[in-house]
N, C-alpha and C positions, 0 to 999 in steps of 0.2 A: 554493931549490926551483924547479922547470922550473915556465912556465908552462902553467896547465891553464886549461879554458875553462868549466868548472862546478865548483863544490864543493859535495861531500855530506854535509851532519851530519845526524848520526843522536842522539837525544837518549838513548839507551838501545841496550847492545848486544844487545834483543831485538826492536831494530826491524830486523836487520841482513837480516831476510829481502826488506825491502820496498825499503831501499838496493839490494839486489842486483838487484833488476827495475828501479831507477833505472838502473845500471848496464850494464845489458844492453843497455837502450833508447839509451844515450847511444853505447855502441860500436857498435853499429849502424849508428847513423847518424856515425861517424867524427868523435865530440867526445871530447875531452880532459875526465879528471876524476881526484878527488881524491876520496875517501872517507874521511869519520872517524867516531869515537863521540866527542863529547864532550856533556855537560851543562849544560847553561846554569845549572841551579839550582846541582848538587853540583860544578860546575867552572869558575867562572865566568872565574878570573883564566885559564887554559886557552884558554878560547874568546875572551877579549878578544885574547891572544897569536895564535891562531890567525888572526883575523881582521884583524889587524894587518899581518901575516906572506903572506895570501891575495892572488894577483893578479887570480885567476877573477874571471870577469865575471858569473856568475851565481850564485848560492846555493839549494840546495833543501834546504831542511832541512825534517825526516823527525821527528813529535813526538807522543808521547799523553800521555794525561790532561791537565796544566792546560796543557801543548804550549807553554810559553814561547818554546821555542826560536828559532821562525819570527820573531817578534816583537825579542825581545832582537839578535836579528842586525842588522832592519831598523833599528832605533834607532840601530848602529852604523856601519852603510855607507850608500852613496847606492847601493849597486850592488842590481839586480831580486833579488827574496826570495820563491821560489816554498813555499810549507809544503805539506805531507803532515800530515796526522791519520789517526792509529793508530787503528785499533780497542780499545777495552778496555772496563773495567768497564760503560759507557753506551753502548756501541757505539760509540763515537769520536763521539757528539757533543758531549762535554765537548772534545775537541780541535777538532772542526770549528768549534765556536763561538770557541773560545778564539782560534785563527787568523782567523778571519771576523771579529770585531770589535776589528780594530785604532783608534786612537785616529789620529784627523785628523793627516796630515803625517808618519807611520809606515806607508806601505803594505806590506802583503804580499799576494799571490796564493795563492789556497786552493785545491786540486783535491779530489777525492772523497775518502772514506774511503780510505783502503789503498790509494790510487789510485799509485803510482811513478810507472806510465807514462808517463797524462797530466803527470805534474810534468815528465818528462827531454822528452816530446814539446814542449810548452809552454817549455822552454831552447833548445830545439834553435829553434824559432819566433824566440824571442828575439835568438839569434847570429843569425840569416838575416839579420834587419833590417841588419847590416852592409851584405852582397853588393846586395839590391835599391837 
C-alpha cells in the first residue's frame, strides 16, 4: 500500500457520514489518506492487521457509544490518535467520555461531538510540525 499521511477508521459503517467531512477537510488542504470501517470490538484481529500494515503518520478514528476505538489504536501505535465521538443514544457523551478518559501513558486527542473537521484540521496541524 502507497504511503498516505492519515488514516481514517470509522467504528461503524453509520459513521461514514462524519469520515466523509474528515475527508474533505483533509483534500483540501492536500493530505493524503486512507479511509476504512473497521471495529475494534466485532474485528479486532482486522484492526490489529490493519494497523500493523499502516504507515500514516496520523490516526483519526471516528467512534460512538462505548467508542473504543480511539483508545484500542493508541494502545497499539506510538503514532498521534486524534478520536471523534459520534452522536447517539446520550448524545455522544457516552463516547466523549469514553475517548476523554484515557488511562496514563495511552493518549488520545478528543475533538467535539460530530466534530470531523476539527479532527482532519488538528492532523493537518500535526504534519505542519514537520515543515516549521
Amino acid at each position: 500500500e502507497s504511503m498516505v499521511e492519515v488514516a481514517i477508521l470509522s467504528g461503524s459503517a453509520s459513521d461514514a457520514a462524519i469520515a466523509e467531512r474528515v475527508a474533505a477537510v483533509l483534500e483540501q488542504q492536500g493530505i493524503t489518506y486512507d479511509s476504512r470501517v473497521i471495529s475494534a470490538h466485532r474485528e479486532p484481529a482486522l484492526l490489529d492487521e490493519y494497523l500493523q500494515k499502516s504507515d500514516c503518520l496520523v490516526f483519526i478514528a471516528i467512534a460512538g457509544l462505548s467508542a473504543a476505538l480511539p483508545g484500542v489504536i493508541a494502545s497499539k501505535t506510538r503514532r498521534p490518535v486524534i478520536g471523534v465521538p459520534v452522536s447517539g443514544k446520550l448524545m455522544g457523551f457516552d463516547a466523549l467520555l469514553s475517548i476523554v478518559q484515557m488511562p496514563k501513558g495511552v493518549p488520545v486527542a478528543c475533538v467535539g461531538v460530530d466534530n470531523g473537521e476539527n479532527a482532519a484540521l488538528l492532523a493537518v496541524r500535526i504534519l505542519k510540525i514537520r515543515e516549521e
